[in-house]
Structure formats: C-alpha cells, structure tokens
VMD Tcl script that draws the C-alpha trace (Angstrom):
set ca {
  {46.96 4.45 -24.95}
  {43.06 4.21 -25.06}
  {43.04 7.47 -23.22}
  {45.01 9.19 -25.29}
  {42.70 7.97 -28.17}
  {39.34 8.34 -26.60}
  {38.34 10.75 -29.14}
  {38.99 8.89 -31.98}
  {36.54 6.06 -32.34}
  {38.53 4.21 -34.79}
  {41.61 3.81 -32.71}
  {39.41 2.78 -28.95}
  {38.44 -0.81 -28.31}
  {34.84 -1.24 -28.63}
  {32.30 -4.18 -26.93}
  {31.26 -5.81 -29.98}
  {27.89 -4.59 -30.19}
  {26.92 -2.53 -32.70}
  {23.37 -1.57 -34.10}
  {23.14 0.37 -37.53}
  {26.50 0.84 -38.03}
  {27.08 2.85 -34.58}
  {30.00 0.69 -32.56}
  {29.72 0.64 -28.52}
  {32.64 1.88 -27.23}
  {34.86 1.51 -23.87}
  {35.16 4.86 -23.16}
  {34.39 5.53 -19.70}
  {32.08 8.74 -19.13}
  {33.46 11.94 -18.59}
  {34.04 12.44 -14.89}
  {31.78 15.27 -14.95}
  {28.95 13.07 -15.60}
  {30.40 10.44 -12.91}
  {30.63 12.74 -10.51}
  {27.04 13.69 -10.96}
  {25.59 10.11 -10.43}
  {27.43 9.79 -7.19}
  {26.05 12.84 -5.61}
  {22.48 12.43 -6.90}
  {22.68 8.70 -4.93}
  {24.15 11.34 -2.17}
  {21.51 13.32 -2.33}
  {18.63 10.18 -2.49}
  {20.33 9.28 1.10}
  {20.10 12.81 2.33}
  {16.22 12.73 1.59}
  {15.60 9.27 2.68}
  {16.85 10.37 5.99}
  {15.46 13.70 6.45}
  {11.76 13.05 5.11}
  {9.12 10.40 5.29}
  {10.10 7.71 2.59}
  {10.32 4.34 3.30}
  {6.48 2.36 3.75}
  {6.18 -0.06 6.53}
  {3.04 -2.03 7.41}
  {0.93 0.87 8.89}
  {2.55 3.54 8.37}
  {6.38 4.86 6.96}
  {9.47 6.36 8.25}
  {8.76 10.07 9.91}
  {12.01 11.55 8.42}
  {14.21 14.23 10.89}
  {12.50 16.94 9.61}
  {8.95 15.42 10.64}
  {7.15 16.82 7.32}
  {4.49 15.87 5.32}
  {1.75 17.27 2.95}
  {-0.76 17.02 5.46}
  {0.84 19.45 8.00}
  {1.67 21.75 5.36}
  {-1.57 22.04 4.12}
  {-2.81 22.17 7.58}
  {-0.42 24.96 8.91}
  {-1.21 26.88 5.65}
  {-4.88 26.41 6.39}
  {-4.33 27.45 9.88}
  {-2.80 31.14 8.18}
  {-5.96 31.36 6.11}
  {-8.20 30.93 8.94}
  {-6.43 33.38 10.74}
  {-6.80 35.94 7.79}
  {-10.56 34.94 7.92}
  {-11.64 34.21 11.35}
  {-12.50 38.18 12.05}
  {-14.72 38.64 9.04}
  {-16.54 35.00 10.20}
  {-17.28 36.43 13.28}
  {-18.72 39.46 12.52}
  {-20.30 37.79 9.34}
  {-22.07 35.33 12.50}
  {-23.58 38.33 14.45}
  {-25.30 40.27 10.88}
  {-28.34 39.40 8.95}
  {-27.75 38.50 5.32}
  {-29.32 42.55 4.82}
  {-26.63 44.08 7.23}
  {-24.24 42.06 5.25}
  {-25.37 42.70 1.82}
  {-25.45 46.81 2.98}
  {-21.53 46.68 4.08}
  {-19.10 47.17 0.95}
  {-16.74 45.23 2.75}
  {-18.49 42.41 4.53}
  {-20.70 41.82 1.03}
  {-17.11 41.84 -0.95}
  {-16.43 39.33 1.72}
  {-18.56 37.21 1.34}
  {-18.91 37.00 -2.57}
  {-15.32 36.18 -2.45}
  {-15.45 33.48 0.11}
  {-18.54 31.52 -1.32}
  {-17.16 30.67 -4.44}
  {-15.60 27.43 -3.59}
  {-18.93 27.03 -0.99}
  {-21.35 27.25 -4.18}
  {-18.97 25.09 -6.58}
  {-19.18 22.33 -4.03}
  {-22.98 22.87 -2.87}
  {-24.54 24.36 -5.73}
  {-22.67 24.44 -9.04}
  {-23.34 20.94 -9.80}
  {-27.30 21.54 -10.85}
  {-26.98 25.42 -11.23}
  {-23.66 25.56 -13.03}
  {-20.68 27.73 -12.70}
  {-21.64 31.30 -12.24}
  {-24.65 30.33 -11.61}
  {-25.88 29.49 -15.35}
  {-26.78 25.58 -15.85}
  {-26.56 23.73 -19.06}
  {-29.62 24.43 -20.97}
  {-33.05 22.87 -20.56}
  {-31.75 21.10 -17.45}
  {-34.76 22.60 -15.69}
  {-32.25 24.22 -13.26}
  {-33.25 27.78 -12.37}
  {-30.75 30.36 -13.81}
  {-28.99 32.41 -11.21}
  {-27.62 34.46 -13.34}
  {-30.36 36.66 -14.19}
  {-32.97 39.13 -13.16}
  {-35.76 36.55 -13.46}
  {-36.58 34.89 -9.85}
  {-39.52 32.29 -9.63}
  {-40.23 32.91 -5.79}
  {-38.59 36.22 -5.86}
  {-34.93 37.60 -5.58}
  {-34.91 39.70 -2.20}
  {-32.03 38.69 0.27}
  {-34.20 37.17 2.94}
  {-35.85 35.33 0.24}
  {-32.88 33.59 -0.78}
  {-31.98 33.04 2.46}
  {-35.65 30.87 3.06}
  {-34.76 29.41 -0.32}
  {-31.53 27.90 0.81}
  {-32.59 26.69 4.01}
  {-36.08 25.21 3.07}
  {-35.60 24.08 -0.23}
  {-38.04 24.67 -3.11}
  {-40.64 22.35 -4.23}
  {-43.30 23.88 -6.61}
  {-45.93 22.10 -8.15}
  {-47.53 21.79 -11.36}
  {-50.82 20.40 -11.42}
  {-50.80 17.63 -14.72}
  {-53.70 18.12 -17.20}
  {-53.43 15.67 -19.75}
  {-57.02 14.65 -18.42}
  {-58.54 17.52 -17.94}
  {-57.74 19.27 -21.18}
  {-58.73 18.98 -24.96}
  {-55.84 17.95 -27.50}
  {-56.94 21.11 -29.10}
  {-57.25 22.98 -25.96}
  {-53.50 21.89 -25.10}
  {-52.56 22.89 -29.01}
  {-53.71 26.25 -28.29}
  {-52.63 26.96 -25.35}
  {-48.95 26.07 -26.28}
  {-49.53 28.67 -29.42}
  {-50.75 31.31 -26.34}
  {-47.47 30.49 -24.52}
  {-44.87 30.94 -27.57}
  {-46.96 33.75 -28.63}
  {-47.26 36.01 -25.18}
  {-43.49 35.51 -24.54}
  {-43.04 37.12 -28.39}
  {-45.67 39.76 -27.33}
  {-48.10 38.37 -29.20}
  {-50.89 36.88 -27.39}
  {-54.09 37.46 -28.75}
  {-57.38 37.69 -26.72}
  {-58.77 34.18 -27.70}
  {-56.05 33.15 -26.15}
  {-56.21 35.07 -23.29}
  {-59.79 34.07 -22.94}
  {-58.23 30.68 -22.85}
  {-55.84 30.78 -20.04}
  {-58.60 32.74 -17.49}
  {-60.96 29.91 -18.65}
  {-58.91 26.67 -18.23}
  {-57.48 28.31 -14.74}
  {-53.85 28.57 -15.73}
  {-54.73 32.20 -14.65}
  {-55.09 30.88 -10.88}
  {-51.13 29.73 -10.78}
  {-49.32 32.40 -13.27}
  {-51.48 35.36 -12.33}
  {-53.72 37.75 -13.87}
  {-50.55 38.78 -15.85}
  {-48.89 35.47 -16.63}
  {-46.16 36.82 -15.06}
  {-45.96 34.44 -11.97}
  {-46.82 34.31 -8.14}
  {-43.97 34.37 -6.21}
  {-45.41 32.62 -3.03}
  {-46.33 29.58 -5.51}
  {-43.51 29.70 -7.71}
  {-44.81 29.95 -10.60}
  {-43.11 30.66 -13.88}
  {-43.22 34.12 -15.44}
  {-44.53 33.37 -19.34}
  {-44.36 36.83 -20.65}
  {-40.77 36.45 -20.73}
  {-38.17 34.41 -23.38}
  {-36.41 32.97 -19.67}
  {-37.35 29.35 -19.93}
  {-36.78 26.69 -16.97}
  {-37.41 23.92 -18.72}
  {-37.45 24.28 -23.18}
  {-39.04 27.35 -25.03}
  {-39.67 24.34 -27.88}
  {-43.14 23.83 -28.59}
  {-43.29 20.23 -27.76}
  {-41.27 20.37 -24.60}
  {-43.93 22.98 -23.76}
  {-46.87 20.81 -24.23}
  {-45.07 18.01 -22.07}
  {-44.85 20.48 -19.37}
  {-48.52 21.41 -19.59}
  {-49.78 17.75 -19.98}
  {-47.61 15.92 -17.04}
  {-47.09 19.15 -14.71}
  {-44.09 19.56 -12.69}
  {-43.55 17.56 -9.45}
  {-47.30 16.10 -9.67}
  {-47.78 13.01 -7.98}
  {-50.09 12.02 -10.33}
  {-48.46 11.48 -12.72}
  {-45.48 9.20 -13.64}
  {-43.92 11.63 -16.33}
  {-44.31 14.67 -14.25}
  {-41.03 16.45 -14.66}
  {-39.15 16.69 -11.50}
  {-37.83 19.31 -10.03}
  {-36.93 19.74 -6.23}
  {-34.50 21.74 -4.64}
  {-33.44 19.98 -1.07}
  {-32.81 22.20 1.86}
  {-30.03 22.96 3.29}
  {-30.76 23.79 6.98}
  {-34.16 22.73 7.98}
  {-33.44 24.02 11.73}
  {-33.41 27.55 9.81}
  {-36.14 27.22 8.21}
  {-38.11 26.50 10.87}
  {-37.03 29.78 12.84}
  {-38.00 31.41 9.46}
  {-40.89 30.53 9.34}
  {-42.18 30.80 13.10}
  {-40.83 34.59 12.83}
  {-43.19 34.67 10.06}
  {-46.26 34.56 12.34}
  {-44.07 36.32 15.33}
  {-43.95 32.69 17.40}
  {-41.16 30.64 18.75}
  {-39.77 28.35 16.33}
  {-41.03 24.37 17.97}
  {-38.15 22.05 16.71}
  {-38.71 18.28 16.29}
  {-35.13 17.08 16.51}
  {-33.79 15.39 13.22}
  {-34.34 18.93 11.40}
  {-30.79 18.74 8.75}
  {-28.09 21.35 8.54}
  {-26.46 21.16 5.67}
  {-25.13 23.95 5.86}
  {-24.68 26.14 8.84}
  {-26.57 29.60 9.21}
  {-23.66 31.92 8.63}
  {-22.78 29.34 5.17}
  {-26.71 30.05 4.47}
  {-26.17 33.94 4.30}
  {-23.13 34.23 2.27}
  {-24.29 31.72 -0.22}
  {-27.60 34.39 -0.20}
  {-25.32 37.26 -0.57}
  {-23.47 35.63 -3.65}
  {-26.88 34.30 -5.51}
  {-28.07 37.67 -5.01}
  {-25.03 38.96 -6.46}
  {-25.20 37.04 -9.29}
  {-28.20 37.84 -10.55}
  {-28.82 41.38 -8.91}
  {-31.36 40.88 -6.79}
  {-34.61 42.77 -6.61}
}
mol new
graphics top color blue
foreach p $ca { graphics top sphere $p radius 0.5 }
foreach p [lrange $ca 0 end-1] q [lrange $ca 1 end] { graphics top cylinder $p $q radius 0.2 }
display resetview
C-alpha cells in the first residue's frame, strides 16, 4: 500500500519528526540512488586495495599498483631531464659569451633559469628582475649597471658577490655643505647642475668615487647620478642619509647596508687568477652555491633582462 502511495505524502507513514511544517517520511530512496552508495563503498575497497591508503606506525600500505606522488613526480622528472640533459651538457663545455652568441643555447638558457632566479634571486631583486622600490636592490631590469653589464661581468658578479662601499661623511662635511650637495644631486639628475655645484663635488672628493662625470666607476661600483635610476630613494632626505652614513661603512652604525653574497667563491677565485694570467690557489672552504654552469645561465638571463652592454 505505502508503495503504491509513495508519491503522495499525505497518504505515506511518516517518522514523527517534522521541522517547519516539512514531515519526514518512510519512503525508502529510489534504487537508483541505492544502488549508487553500494558501488561507491565498492569502489572505496577497490582503491584501498590497489593504492597506498591505510597509515601504520612508519609507514602505510604499498597498494598493488605500488604508486605514489613521489614516483610520479620522480619518473616525470626523469622525462624532463632527459629533454634537458643534451642542452646541459653542451651548456657545461661553453663560456657564458659562446652561450649568449647561440640563438638556441641563449633561448635555452633564459628559459631554464627562470625557476633558478625565482628561488636564488627574486627574493631581493624581484620578479623580472625589478624589486619593490627603495629596497636598495639593484634593478635588473634596466640599462643602468653599477659595475657594468657585460656577460663576463655578470658572471664575476654572481660568483663573487658585490660589496661596494660608501665612505660616511657626517663628520667630515658642513650641514650646509651636505644641504648643497643634495640640491647638486636632485639637480644634475634633472640636468640641472650648476657650476657651484660642480665646484662642490671636485672639492669635497665625491669626484674621486662617481667620476669626473658623476656617472660612476664601474670597478668601484659607484652609482651613476646623472641619471633619474635610483638604488636607494631619489627623495631629498633619503639622499642626505645616504651621503651622511655611506653605504656599507664600518664606521658607522646607520650605514645603509647593502651586500650581495656570492654564489661560488671557487669561481671566483679562477676569475680572478685569470685576471693576472696565474693559476687560481684555492684554500678549501671556498662556497658553491651554485654550480658554474647555474652561474652562466643565471648571467645569460640577467643580461637578458636588462640588455646588457
């Protein structure tokens, strides 16, 4: 009888319970539905059997089929490598020129440093290369390059590092010496410099550091001030914090800091030895951060970024 009544609510036996007028019924669920429940508990066995599943005390259950995320991701890793592995070898046997010369090797590497430089590099120079601004990261983004943007430059600035210095003069300047000089900054990167202050810069020495030109030394690394490309702030005050506590001057305790660690010291050292045409002499604990052939595509894609010189 309830069967043939099922669809009529007012004619099947309900539990009792009933919230806001709407009666709980005894209708069973449509088979359909039953059905479904069964197989899906079906289908829960099936997996518990043929993958891992259940934990035990070091470990769990291996499953018939022996899979797990970690193979996966290691077999597909294994493909990759494959794909890769004759492009890393010939990568290990050019120089970051040869490389940066060869459409395809250069396309190479560009494409394959991108995950090196997010994980080594992005964090103080940002994504693409541009950090957040007055972090007094270097951008890499541009044209400007404070030790100079030539491959084999790059490739000493990875391995060795940078560490410039600033020399602090809060003691050896005037208030109104340090007033006008941060005037002859602001102005000469608007153009505007004027020959007192000119006649300032040669006199106080600042000409000694940032050239005859103001536009930098590369073997010091020293900042180009002709130019609107500012490491630090283009504000007036930040400015005149630069030029009283320096950068990097042990000296003094408000220096601003800025160091760039390197990131193979055993390359470095070959660098420079070849330098003077002598065998590099190794101590032993020199780091490598990176290895050589990491070194030159990083090079390849900072040089990239910012088109080189």
């Amino acid at each position: 009888m309830m069967a043939d009544n099922k669809k009529n609510p007012n004619e099947v036996p309900d539990t009792g319970h009933e919230w806001d007028g709407i009666r709980e019924l005894e209708n069973p669920p449509p088979r359909w539905w039953t059905n479904a429940l069964y197989l899906s508990g079906l289908l829960v066995l099936v997996y518990f059997i043929l993958y891992p599943s259940l934990p035990l005390i070091n470990d769990s259950t291996k499953g018939l089929l022996g899979w797990t995320q970690i193979k996966e991701y290691k077999e597909d890793l294994a493909k990759v490598e494959d794909v890769r592995a004759p492009f890393e070898e010939k990568l290990a046997s050019m120089t970051a020129e040869e490389i940066l010369a060869d459409t395809e090797m250069r396309n190479y590497a560009v494409g394959s440093s991108k995950v090196l430089f997010g994980d080594n590099c992005a964090a103080c120079h940002g994504t693409g290369g541009v950090p957040a601004p007055n972090s007094g990261y270097p951008i890499l983004a541009d044209d400007d390059w404070l030790y100079g943007g030539d491959i084999n430059t790059i490739v000493a600035s990875l391995a060795a590092g940078r560490h410039g210095m600033m020399m602090s003069h809060q003691k050896t300047l005037k208030p109104e010496e340090v007033d006008s000089l941060v005037k002859f900054v602001v102005n000469l990167s608007n153009g505007e410099a004027t020959d007192a202050g000119w006649k300032l810069y040669n006199a106080k020495g600042c000409v000694g550091c940032h050239g005859a030109d103001a536009k930098g030394i590369h073997e010091l690394g020293s900042a180009n001030l002709t130019d609107k490309i500012w490491r630090f702030s283009g504000d007036p005050e930040e400015i005149r914090y630069t030029i009283l506590h320096g950068v990097n001057d042990p000296s003094d305790p408000l220096t601003r800091v800025a160091i760039m660690p390197a990131w193979n010291e055993k390359l470095a050292v070959k660098i420079e030895a070849e330098k003077w045409d002598e065998e590099p002499e190794y101590e032993g604990d020199e780091t490598e951060r990176l290895s050589v052939t990491e070194i030159k595509k990083l090079a390849v894609y900072v040089h990239q970024l910012g088109g080189g010189q």
